[in-house]
N, C-alpha and C positions, 0 to 999 in steps of 0.2 A: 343652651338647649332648654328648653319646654316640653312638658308633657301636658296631654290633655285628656277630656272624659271623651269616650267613644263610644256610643250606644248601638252605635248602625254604622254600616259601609257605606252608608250614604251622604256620612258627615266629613270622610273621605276625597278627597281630591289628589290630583298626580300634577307635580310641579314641572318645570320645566325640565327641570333633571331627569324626569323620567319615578321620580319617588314619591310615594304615598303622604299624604299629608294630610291634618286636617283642615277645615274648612274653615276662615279668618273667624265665623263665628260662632265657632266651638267652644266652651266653657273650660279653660287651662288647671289644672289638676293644681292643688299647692299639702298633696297629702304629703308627711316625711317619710312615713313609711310604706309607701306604694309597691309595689312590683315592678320593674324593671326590666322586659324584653332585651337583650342586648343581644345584636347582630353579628356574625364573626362570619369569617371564610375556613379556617381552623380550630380545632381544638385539642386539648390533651385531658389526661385524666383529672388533673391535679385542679382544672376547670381552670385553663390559660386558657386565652384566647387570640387570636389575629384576627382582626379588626380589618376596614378596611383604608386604614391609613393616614388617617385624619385627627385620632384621637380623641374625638368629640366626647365617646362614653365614659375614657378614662378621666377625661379633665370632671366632666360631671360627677362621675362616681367619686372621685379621689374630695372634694366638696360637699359632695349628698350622702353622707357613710351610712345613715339608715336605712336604705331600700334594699329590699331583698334585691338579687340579682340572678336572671336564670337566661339560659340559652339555649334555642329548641335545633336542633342540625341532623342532621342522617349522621348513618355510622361511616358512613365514608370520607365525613371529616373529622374524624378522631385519629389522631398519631399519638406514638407513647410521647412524643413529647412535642413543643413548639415553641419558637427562640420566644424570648421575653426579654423585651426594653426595660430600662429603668421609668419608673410613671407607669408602666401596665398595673394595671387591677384587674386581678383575677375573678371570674364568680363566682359565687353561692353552689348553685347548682346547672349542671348540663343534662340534658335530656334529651336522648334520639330515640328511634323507632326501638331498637333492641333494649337499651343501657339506660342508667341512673347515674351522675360522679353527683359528689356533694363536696364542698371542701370545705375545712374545719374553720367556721366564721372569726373563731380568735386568730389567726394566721395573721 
């Protein structure tokens, strides 16, 4: 996985898959402590997440330990809780339209 710099939606493209991407001649990010959007379909307080089943983020995160990690979702994806594999990595911080979770980065 690769992260890149984004200035504009214009530097944006939609792959085959259907997923945003950026443009082959976008400038690739090599900050260690960048920011970290990470995607999920659930969440819980404790800032677990489900993913969408691929693993990409955990394999990255579990390799990248320095990037902050946050996750933006509505409140109608928070459950008090949600299963967790072994290799899941939790994040830093969830953030929906109502709520704040943060979880204790020494964990």
């Amino acid at each position: 996985m690769h992260f890149y710099y984004i200035d504009s939606l214009r530097q944006i493209v939609t792959n085959n898959n259907g997923i945003p991407e950026p443009k082959q001649n976008t400038e690739r990010a090599n900050s260690a402590n960048a920011l970290v959007i990470v995607p999920g379909l659930a969440f819980d307080p404790s800032c677990a997440r489900i993913g969408y089943g691929k693993g990409y983020y955990d394999r990255f995160l579990r390799e990248e330990r320095t990037h902050m990690t946050v996750a933006v979702a509505y409140d109608f994806q928070v459950f008090d809780e949600v299963p967790q594999e072994e290799g899941d990595i939790r994040l830093q911080w969830l953030i929906t339209e109502s709520r704040r979770f943060r979880r204790d980065v020494n964990l």
